[in-house]
Backbone as numpy.savetxt, mean C-alpha at the origin, in Angstrom:
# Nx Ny Nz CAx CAy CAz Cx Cy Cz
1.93 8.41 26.00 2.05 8.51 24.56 1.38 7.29 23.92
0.43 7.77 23.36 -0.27 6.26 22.43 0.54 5.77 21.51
0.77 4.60 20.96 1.29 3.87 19.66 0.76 3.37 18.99
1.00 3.14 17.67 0.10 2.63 16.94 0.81 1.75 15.53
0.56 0.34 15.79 1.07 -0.53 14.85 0.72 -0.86 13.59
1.62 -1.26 12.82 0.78 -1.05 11.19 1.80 -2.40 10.99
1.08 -3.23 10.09 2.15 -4.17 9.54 1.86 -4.64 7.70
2.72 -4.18 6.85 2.42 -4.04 5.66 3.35 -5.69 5.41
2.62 -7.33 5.57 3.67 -7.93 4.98 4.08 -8.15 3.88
3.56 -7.88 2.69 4.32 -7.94 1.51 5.56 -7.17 1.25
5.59 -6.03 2.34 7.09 -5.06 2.39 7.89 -5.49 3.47
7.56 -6.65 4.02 8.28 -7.21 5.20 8.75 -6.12 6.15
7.67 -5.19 6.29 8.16 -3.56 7.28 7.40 -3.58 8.33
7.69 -3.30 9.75 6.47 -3.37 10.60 6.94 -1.74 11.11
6.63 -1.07 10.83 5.84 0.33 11.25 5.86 0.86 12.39
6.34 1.56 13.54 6.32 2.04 14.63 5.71 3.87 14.52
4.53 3.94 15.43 4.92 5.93 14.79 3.57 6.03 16.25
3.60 7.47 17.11 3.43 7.82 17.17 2.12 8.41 16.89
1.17 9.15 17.54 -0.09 9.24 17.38 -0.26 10.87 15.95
1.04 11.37 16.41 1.91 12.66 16.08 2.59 12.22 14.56
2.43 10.86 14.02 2.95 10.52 12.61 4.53 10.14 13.19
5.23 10.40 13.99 6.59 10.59 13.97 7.14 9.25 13.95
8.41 9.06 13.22 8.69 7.71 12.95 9.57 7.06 14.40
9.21 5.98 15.14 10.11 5.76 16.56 10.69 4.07 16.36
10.97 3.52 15.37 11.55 2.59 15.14 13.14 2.50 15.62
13.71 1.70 15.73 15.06 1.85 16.08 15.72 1.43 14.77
14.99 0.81 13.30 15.85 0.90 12.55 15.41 1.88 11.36
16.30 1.79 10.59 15.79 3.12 9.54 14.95 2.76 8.10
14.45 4.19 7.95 13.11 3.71 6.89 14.09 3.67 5.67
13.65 2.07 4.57 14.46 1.95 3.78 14.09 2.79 2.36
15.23 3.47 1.91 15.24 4.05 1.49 15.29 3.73 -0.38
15.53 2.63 -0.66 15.34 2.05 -2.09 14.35 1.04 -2.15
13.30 0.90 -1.44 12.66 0.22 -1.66 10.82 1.27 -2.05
10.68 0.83 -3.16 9.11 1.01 -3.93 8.33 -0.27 -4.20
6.74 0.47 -3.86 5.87 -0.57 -4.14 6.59 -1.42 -5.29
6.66 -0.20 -7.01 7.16 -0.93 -7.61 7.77 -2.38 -8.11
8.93 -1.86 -7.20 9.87 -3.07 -7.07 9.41 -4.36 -6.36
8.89 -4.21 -5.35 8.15 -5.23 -4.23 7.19 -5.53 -4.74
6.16 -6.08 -6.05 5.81 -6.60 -7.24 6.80 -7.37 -8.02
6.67 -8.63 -8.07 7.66 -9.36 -8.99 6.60 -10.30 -9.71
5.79 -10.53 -9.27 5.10 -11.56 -10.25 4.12 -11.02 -11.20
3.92 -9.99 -11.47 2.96 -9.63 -12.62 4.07 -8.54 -13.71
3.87 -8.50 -14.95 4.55 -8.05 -15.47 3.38 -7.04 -16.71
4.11 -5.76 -17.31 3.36 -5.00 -18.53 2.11 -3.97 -17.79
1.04 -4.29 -18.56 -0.12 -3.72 -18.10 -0.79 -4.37 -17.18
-1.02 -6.01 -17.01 -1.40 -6.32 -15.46 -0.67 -5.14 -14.52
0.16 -5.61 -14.19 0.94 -4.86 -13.20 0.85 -3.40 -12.80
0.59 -2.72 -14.24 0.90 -1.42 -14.17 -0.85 -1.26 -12.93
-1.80 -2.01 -14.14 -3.40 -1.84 -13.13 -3.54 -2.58 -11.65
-2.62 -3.78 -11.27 -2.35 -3.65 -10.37 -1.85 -2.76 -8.80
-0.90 -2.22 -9.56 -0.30 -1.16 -8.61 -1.01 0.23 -8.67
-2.00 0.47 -9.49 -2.77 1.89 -9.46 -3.79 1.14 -8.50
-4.08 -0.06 -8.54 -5.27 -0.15 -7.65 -4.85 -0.13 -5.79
-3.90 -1.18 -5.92 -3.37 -1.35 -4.70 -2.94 0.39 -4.22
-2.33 1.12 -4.92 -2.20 2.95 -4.74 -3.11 3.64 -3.97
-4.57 3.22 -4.49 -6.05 3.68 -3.97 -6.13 3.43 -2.77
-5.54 2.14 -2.42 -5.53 1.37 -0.61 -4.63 2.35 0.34
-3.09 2.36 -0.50 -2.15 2.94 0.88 -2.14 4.13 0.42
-2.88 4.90 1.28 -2.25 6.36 1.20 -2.95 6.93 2.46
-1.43 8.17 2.66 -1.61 7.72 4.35 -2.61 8.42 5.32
-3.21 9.74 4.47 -4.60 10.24 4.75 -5.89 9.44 3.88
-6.90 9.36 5.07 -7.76 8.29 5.02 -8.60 9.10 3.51
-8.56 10.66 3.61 -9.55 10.91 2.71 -9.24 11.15 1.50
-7.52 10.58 1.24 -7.40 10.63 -0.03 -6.95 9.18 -0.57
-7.91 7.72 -0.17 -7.98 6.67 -0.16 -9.30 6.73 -1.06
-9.09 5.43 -2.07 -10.59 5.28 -2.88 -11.48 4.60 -1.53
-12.63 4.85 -2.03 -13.80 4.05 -1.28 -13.83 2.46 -1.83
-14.55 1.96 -1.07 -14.86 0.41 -1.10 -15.51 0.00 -2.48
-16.65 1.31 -2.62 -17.43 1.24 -4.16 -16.25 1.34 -5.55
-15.30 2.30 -4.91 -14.05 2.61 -6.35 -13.41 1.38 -6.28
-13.14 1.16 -5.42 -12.44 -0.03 -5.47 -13.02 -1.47 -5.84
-14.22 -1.58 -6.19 -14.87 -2.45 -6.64 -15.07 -2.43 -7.92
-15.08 -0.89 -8.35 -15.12 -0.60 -9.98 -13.48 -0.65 -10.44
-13.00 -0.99 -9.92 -11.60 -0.62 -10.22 -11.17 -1.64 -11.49
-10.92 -1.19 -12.84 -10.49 -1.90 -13.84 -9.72 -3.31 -13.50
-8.64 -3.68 -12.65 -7.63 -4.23 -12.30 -8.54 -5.32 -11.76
-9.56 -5.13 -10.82 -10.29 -6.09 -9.73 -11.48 -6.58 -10.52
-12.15 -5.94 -11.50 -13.00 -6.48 -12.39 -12.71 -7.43 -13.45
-11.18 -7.21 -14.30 -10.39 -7.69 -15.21 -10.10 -9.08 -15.00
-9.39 -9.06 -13.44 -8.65 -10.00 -13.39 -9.02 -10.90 -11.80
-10.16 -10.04 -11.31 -10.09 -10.97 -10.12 -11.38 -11.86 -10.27
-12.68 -10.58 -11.04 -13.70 -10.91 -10.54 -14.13 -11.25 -12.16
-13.65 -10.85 -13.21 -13.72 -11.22 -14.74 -13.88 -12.48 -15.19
């Protein structure tokens, strides 16, 4: 059985699954926790363009992820990183 590790640290979660998606952790996936919330330092509309951009990154099929080019045009990364 292959495995495959993922480690997201800003959610302090390290990821166990299966080649099959299936979750094999021994503890359980938490259940009140959102990107949302796990954002504390930006507040209003930063934030809001923050978290639509960072959105574009995690998602868990590759082909419904922005590209490198969207993500370069991305309001949030032009505004505030590269502005």
């Amino acid at each position: 059985m292959m495995m495959v590790y993922a480690s997201i640290p800003s959610l302090s979660l390290l990821i166990l699954i299966t080649f099959l998606g299936q979750w094999k952790a021994d503890i359980p996936i938490p259940q009140n926790m959102s990107l949302d919330r796990s954002e504390e330092n930006l507040e209003g509309k930063r934030k809001e363009e923050f978290l639509e951009f960072i959105r574009g990154m995690l998602q868990w099929r590759p082909e419904d992820r922005k590209t490198a080019k969207q993500l370069l045009d991305d309001p949030w990364l032009k505004t505030y990183v590269m502005g």
